[in-house]
VOPA-226813 format. One record per residue (C-alpha): residue in one letter; residue number from 1; x, y, z. Coordinates in nm, 3 decimals, m for minus. Layout:
N
REC   code   pos         x         y         z
REC      a   NUM         X         Y         Z
...
***
This chain:
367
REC   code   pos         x         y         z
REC      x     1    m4.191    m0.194    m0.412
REC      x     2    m4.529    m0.245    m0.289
REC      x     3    m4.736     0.005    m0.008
REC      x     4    m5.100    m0.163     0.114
REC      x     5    m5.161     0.238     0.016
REC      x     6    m4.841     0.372    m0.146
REC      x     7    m4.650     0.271    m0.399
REC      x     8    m4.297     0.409    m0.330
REC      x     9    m4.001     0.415    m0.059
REC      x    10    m4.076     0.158     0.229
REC      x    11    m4.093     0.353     0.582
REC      x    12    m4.275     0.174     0.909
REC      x    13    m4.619     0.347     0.930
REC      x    14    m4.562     0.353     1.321
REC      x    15    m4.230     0.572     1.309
REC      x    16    m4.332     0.833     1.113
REC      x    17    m4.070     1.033     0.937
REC      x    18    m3.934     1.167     1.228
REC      x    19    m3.694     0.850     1.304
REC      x    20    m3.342     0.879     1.186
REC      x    21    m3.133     0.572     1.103
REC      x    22    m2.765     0.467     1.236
REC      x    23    m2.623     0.300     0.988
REC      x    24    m2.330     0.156     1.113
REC      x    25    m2.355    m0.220     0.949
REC      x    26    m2.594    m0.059     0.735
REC      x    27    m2.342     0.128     0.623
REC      x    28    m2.169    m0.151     0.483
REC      x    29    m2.506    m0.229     0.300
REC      x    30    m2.523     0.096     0.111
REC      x    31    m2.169     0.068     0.064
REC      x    32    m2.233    m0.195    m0.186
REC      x    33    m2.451     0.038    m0.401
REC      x    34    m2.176     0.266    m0.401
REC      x    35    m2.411     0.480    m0.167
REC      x    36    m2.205     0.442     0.163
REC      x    37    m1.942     0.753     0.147
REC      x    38    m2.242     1.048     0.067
REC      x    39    m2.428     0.856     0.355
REC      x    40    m2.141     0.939     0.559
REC      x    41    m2.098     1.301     0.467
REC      x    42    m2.433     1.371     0.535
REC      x    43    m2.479     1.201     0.870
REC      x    44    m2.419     1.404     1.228
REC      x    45    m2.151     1.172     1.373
REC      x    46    m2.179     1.114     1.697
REC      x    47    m1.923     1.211     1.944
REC      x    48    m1.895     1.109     2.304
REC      x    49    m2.206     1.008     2.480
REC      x    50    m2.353     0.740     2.731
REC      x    51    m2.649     0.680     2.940
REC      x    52    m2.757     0.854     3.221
REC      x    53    m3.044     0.875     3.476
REC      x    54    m3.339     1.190     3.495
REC      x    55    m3.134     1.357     3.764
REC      x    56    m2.813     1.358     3.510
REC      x    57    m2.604     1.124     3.680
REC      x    58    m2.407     0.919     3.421
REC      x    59    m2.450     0.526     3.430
REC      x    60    m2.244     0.461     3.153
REC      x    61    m2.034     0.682     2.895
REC      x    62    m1.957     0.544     2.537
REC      x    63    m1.695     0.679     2.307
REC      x    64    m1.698     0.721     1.941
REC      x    65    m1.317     0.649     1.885
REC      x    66    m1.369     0.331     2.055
REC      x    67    m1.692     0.247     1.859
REC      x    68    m1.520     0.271     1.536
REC      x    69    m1.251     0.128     1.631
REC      x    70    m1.460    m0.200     1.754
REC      x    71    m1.698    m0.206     1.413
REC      x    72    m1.419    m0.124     1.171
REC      x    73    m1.586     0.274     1.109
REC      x    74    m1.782     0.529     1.301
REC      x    75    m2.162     0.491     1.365
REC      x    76    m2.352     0.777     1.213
REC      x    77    m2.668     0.953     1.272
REC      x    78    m2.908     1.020     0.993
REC      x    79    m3.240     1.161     0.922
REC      x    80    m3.491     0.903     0.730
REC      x    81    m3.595     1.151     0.517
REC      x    82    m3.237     1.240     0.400
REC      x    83    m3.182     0.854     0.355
REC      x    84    m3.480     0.815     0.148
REC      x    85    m3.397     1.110    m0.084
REC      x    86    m3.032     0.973    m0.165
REC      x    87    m3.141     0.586    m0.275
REC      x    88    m3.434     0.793    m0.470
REC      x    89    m3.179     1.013    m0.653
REC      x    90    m3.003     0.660    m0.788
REC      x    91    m3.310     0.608    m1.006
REC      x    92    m3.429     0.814    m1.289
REC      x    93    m3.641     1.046    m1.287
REC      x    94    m4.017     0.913    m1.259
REC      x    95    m3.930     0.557    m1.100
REC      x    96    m4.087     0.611    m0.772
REC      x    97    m4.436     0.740    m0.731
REC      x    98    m4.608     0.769    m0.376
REC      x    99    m4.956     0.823    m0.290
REC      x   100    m5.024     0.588    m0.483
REC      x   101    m5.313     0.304    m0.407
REC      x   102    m5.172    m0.072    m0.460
REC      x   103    m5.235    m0.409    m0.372
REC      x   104    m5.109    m0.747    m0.416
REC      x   105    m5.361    m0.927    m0.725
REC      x   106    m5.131    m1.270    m0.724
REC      x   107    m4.829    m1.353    m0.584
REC      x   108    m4.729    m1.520    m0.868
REC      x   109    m4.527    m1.823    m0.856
REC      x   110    m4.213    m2.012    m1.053
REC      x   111    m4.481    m2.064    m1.374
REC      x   112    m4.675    m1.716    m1.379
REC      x   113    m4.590    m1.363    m1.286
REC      x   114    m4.695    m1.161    m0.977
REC      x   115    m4.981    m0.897    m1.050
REC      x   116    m5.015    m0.591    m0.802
REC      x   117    m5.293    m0.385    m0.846
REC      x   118    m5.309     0.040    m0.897
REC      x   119    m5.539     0.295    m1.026
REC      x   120    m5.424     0.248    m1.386
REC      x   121    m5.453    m0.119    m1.403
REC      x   122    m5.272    m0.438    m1.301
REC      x   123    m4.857    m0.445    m1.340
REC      x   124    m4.675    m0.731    m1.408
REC      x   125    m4.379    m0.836    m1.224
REC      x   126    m4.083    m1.107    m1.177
REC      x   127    m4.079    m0.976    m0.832
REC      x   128    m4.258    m0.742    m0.580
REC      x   129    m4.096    m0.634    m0.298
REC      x   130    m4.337    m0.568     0.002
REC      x   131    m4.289    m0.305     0.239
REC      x   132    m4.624    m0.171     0.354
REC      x   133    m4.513    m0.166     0.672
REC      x   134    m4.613    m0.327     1.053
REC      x   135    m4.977    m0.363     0.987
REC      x   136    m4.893    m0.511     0.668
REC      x   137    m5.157    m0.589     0.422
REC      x   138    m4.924    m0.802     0.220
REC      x   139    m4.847    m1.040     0.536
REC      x   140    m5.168    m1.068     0.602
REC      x   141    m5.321    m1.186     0.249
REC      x   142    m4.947    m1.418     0.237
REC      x   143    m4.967    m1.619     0.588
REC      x   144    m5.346    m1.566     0.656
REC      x   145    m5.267    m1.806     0.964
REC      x   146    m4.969    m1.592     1.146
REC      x   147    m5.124    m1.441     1.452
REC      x   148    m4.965    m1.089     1.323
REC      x   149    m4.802    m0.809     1.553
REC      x   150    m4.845    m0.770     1.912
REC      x   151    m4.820    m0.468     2.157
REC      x   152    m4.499    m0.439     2.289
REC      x   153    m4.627    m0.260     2.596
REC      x   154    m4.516     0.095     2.571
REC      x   155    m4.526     0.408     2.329
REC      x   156    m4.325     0.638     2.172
REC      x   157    m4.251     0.975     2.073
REC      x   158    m4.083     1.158     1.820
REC      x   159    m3.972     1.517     1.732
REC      x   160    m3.734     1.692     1.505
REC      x   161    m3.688     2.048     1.609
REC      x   162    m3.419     2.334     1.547
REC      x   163    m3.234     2.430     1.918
REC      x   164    m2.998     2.681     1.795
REC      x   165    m2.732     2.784     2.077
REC      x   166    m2.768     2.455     2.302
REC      x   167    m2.479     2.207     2.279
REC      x   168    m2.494     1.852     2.420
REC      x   169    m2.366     1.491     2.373
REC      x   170    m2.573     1.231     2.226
REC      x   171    m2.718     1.070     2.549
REC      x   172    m3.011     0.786     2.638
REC      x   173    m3.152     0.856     2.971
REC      x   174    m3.379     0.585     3.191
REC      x   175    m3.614     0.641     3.430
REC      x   176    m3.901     0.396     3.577
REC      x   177    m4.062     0.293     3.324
REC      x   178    m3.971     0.513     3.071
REC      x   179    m3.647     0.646     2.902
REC      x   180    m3.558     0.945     2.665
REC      x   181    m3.300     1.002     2.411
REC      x   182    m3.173     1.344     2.250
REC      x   183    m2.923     1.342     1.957
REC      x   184    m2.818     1.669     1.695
REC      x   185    m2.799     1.654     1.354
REC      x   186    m2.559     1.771     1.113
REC      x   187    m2.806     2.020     1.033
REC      x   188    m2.860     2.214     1.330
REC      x   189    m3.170     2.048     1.482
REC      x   190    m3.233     1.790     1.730
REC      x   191    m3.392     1.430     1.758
REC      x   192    m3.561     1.281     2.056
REC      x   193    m3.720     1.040     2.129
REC      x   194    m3.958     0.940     2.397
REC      x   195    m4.112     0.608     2.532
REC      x   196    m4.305     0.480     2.800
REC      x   197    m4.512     0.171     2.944
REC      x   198    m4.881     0.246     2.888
REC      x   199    m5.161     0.065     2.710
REC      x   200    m5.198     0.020     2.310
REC      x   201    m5.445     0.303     2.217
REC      x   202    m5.380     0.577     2.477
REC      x   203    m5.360     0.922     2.375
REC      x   204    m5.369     1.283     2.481
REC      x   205    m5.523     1.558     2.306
REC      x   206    m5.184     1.753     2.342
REC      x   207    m4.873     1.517     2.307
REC      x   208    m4.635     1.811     2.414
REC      x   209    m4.780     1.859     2.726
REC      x   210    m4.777     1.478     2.779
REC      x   211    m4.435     1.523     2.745
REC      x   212    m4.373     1.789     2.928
REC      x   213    m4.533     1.650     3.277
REC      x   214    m4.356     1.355     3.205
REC      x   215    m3.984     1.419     3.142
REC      x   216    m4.005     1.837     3.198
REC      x   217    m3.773     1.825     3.478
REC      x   218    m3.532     1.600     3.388
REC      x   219    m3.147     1.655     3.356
REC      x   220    m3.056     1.948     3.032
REC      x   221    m3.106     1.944     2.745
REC      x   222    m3.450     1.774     2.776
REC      x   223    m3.633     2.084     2.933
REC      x   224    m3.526     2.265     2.661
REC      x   225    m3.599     2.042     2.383
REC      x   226    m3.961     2.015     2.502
REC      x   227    m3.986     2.392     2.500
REC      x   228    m3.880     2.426     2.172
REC      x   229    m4.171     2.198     2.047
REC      x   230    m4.492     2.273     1.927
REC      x   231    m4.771     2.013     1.932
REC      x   232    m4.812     1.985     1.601
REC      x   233    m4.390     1.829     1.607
REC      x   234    m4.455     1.542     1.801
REC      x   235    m4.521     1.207     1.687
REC      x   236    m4.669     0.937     1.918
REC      x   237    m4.660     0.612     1.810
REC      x   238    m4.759     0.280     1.958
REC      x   239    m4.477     0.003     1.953
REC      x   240    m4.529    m0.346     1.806
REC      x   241    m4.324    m0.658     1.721
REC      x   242    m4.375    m1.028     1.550
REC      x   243    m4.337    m1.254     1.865
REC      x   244    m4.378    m1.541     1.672
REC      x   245    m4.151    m1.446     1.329
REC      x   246    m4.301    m1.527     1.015
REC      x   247    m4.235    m1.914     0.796
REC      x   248    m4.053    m1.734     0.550
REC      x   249    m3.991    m1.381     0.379
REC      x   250    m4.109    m1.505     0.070
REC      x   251    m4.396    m1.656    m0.088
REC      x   252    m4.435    m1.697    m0.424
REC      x   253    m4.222    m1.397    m0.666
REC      x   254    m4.296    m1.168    m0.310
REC      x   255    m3.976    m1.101    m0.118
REC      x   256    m4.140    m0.916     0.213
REC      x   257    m3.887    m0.617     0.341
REC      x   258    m3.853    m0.443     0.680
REC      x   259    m4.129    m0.405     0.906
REC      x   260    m4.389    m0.649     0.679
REC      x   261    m4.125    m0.907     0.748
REC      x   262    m3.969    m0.832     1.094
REC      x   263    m4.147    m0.542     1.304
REC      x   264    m3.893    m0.468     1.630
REC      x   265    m3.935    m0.262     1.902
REC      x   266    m3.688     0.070     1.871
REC      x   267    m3.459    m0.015     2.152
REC      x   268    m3.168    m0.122     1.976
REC      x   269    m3.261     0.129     1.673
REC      x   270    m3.219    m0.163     1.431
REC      x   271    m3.576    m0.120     1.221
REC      x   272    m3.440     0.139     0.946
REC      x   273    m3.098    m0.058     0.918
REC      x   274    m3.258    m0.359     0.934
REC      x   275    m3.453    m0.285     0.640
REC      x   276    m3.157    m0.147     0.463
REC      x   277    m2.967    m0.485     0.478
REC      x   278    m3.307    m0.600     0.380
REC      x   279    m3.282    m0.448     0.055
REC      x   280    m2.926    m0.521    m0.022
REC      x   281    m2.957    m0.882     0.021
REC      x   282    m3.180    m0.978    m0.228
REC      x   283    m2.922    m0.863    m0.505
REC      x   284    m2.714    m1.157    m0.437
REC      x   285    m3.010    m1.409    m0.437
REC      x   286    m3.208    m1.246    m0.762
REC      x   287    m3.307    m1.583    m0.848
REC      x   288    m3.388    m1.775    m0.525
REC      x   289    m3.596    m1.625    m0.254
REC      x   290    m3.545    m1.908    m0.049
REC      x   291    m3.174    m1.777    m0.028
REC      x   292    m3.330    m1.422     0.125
REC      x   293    m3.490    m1.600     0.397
REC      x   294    m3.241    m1.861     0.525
REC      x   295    m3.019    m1.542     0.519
REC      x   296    m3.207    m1.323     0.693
REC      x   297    m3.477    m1.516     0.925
REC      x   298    m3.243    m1.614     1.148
REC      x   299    m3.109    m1.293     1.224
REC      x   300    m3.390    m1.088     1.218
REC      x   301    m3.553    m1.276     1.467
REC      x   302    m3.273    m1.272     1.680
REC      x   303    m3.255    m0.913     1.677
REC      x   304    m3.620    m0.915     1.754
REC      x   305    m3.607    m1.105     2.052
REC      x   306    m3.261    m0.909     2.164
REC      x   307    m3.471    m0.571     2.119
REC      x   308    m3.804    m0.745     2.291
REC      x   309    m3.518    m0.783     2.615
REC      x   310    m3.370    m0.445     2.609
REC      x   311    m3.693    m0.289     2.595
REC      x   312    m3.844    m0.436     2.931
REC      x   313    m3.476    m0.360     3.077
REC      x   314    m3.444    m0.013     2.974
REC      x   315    m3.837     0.064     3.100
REC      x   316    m3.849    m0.166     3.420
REC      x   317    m4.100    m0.020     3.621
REC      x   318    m4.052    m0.146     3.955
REC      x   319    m3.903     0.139     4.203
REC      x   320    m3.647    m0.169     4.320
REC      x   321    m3.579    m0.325     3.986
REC      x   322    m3.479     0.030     3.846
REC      x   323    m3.228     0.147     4.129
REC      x   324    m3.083    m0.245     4.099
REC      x   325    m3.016    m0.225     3.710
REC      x   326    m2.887     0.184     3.735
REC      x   327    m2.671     0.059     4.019
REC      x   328    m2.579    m0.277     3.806
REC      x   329    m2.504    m0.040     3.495
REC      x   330    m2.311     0.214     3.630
REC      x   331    m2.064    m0.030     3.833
REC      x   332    m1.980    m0.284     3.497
REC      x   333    m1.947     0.019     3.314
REC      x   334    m1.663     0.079     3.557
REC      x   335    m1.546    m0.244     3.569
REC      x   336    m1.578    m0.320     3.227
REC      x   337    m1.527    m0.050     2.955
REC      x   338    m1.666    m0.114     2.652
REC      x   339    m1.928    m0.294     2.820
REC      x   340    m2.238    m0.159     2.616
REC      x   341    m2.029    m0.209     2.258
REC      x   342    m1.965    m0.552     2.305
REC      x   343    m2.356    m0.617     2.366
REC      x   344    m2.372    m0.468     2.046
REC      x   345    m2.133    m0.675     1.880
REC      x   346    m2.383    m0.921     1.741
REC      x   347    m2.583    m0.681     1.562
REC      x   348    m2.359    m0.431     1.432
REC      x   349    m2.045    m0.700     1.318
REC      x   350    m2.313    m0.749     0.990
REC      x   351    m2.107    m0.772     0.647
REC      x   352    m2.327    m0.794     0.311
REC      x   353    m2.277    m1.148     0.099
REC      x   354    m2.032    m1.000    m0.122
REC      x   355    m1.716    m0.795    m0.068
REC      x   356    m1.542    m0.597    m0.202
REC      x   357    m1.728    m0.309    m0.217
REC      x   358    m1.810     0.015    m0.357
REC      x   359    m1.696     0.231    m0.149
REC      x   360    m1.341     0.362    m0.163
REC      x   361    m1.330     0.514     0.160
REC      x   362    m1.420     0.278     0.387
REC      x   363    m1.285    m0.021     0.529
REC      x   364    m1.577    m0.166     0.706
REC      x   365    m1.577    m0.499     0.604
REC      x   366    m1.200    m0.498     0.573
REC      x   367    m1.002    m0.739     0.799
***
């Protein structure tokens, strides 16, 4: 797996490690490594939830009964980090070393190997996965002529942070022109998660207080989630995505993975699983590449463009426009149960290429 400056576990530069995954259909994925079931004991499953607004009013509730019951298994909450640590135990001992420098020599092609680059000479390889992430080096020396990422028009934040004694439900909450999200984990902390409309670039000198002028008085638990911060916790982050998605996810003996191939915005929280179905793929097209992208292009850059929509709906700005989509939410959600799962539907119905699988718990996948 190649890093522009690591060689090791792929992870988009701009989420930091403080983004957990949900892997619902990515579940499935890790199910076929045999992965899937210590996945699941390890993730905080979420229990009732929904989507409210800064005062606390609920727009919308979801339920976790009925969201396994729609995707054929629960969706689960999971730390990156934790992720990471499981696929790295699979491998002996040795296998994956970070920090360390690489770059792509040669591609390679059907006649030659690829060469990457490192400290201790030039490696040899039948294929090199690229994951260096949104600002991708890799891309960039591949399709010299793709205009690259673009600014999605907002920012985000990110903290892990232990809140002993405070019990909530998993909850998204929108405001104008910005939103905020607060989930526990099995561990005893918290996630949240922050974003805004502002300009690529702008930063304070303290994120926490940022934070705290901004969403300080909304609805519990966010006050107290901020207060249990220090600066040095948060993670700020500016959000980009491929408008224009690349030719292919392959050039020569270099599959490209995750954010190189498919940067997102976080709205539908589809990068890490994304990249996990990524990963999976591959194994059932070992000797084609041209298989990986006619099964994953398409997709991708649907999900891209279905994430590029929910972002400038969740963060409208206008005072109007906001009190029109709160008011539209909360009555469907009335009307129509399930409403929110359904949108979903497309994105989280994912099976790999290949049942059965590995696990023997689950039936996702199962009909």
């Amino acid at each position: 797996m190649l890093r522009a400056r690591r060689l090791g576990v792929e992870g988009p530069r701009h989420a930091g490690e403080h983004q957990p995954v949900r892997p619902g259909h990515a579940l499935r994925a890790l199910d076929v490594i045999g992965l899937g079931d210590e996945i699941r004991d390890l993730a905080a499953w979420q229990g009732d939830g929904g989507l409210r607004t800064p005062s606390g009013r609920r727009l919308s509730r979801t339920s976790a009964e009925a969201a396994a019951r729609r995707f054929s298994g629960p969706l689960a909450l999971l730390h990156r980090a934790t992720l990471i640590h499981s696929l790295a135990a699979l491998l002996p001992p040795g296998t994956v070393r970070t920090d360390a420098a690489a770059t792509l020599a040669d591609p390679g092609d059907v006649g030659r190997p690829a060469r990457v680059r490192t400290r201790d000479g030039e490696l040899e390889a039948d294929l090199v996965v690229a994951a260096d992430g949104i600002h991708s080096a890799v891309r960039e020396r591949l399709f010299p002529e793709h205009p690259g990422p673009v600014h999605s028009g907002f920012t985000t934040w990110r903290v892990v942070v232990p809140l002993p004694g405070v019990g909530f439900a998993s909850h998204e909450t929108w405001g104008r022109g910005c939103l905020w999200g607060t989930h526990p984990l099995k561990d005893g902390r918290v996630y949240a998660y922050a974003a805004a409309v502002a300009p690529a670039g702008e930063h304070a000198p303290d994120e926490r207080a940022g934070l705290l002028r901004r969403f300080g008085h909304w609805h519990d638990p966010i006050p107290a989630v901020i207060a249990a911060t220090r600066p040095e916790d948060v993670l700020r982050h500016d959000v980009h995505h491929l408008a224009a998605p690349l030719p292919a996810f392959h050039h020569g003996r270099v599959a490209l993975l995750g954010d190189t191939a498919h940067p997102m915005p976080p709205t539908l929280g589809q990068g890490g699983n994304q990249a996990v179905e990524d990963a999976i793929v591959p194994a059932h097209h070992a000797d084609a590449l041209a298989a990986c992208t006619a099964a994953r292009l398409p997709r991708t850059t649907a999900i891209t463009r279905q994430a590029v929509r929910a972002a400038r709906f969740s963060m409208s700005t206008g005072r109007a426009p906001t009190a029109v989509r709160d008011t539209a939410l909360a009555a469907l959600s009335r009307a129509v149960p399930g409403l929110l799962l359904r949108g979903f539907a497309s994105v989280a119905d994912w099976r790999p290429p290949q049942p059965p699988y590995a696990s023997g718990r689950s039936t996702a996948g199962k009909r």
